[in-house]
C-alpha positions, 0 to 999 in steps of 0.5 A, a space after each residue: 216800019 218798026 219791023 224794019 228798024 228791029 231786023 235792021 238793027 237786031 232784036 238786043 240792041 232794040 232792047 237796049 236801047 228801050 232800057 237806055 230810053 226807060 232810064 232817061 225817062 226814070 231820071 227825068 222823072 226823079 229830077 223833077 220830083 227834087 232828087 236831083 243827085 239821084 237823077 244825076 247818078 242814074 243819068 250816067 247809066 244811059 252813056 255808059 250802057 251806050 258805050 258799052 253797046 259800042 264797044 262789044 259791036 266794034 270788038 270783033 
């Protein structure tokens, strides 16, 4: 099933999408330990990497 999700999808974006995961985790994480304007700032990192993912696919 994973196999099938990476061959679908291609090997970069698999990876980008674990960074976003990861970042949504780091930012979760930083909310809950009371920096919530750092939490905030690192949640914006999440869509705009999404966007950018967006914009490069439906560039050609």
């Amino acid at each position: 099933m994973l196999k099938k999700f990476i061959s679908r999808i291609g090997i970069m974006n698999t990876i980008m999408l674990l960074v976003v995961l990861s970042i949504i985790v780091v930012s979760e994480y930083l909310f809950m330990s009371g920096k919530k304007l750092d939490a905030i700032f690192v949640a914006f990192w999440a869509p705009t990497i999404l966007g950018f993912m967006n914009y490069l696919k439906f560039k050609k």
